[in-house]
N, C-alpha and C positions, 0 to 999 in steps of 0.2 A: 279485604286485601290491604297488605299496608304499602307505605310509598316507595317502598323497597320492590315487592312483589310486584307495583306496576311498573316500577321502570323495567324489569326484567322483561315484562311483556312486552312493553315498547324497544326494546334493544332487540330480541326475539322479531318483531314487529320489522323493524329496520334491517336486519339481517334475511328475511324471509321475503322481504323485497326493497334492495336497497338500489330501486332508480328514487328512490324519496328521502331526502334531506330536512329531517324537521330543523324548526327551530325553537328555540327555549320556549316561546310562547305555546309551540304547540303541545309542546312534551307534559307543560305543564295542564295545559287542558284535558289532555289525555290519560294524566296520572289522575287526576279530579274523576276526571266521568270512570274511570275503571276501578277508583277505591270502593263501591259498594257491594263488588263481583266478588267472588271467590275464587282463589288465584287459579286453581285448579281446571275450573271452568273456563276461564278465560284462557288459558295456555291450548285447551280443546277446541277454543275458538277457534285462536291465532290459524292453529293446525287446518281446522275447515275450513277458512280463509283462504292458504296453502292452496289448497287445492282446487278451490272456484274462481279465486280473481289473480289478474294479471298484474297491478300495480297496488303501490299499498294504499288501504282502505280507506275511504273515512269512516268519521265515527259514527253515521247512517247503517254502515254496510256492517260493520264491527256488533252495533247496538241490535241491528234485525236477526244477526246470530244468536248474540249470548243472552239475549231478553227471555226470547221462552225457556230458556235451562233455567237462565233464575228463577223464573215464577215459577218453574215445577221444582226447584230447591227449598221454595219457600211456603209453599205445597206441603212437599215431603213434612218439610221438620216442624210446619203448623201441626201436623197431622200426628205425627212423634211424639210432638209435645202434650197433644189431646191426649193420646192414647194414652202419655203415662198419668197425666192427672187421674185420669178412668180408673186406670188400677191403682190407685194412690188410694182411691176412693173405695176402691173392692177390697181391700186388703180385708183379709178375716183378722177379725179380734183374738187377740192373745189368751190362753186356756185363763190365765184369771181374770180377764176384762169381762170374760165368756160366763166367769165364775159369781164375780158381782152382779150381773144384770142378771142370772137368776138367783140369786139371794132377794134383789130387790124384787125380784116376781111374787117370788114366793112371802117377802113379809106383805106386799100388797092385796095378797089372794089373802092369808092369816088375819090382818085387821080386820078384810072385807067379812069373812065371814065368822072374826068373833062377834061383829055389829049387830047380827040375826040372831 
């Protein structure tokens, strides 16, 4: 998220419960802990948020939400990322990659058995 995206969440944040008046310190600690979230996520939070508490959160209540989405985010896209190495890995050889390795079969069977 960049620090655009978290203040958004924080304005969002303040509007979705505004008996709470941050101030510059806190805005800033809150842009910090929310830059490694994905804005998307965290806007999902806010919304869960919305609807389970009464005054606005701290960042205990905010973090016990959007924690497990990240780590099944980062889950997903470990797991995305395996996959495609795997088939990076599977790809079949091109008809004349296919074509050389047996040229080379076939001159190593040829020596083999001019040697006899």
């Amino acid at each position: 998220m960049t620090v655009d995206e978290a203040d958004k969440i924080i304005a969002e944040l303040s509007l979705v419960f505004p008996n709470k008046k941050l101030t510059v310190e806190e805005v800033y600690r809150w842009e910090d802990n929310l830059l490694p979230y994905q804005y998307e996520t965290a806007r999902s939070t806010v919304k869960r948020l919305e609807r389970t508490l009464r005054f606005f959160p701290a960042w205990a209540d905010f973090y016990e939400m959007i924690n497990p989405v990240h780590i099944r985010e980062i889950q997903d896209a470990n797991a995305k990322r395996l996959e495609l190495e795997r088939a990076e890995q599977d790809e079949p050889c091109s008809v004349e990659e296919n074509l050389e390795q047996i040229r080379k079969i076939r001159e190593k069977l040829a020596k083999g058995f001019s040697k006899d």
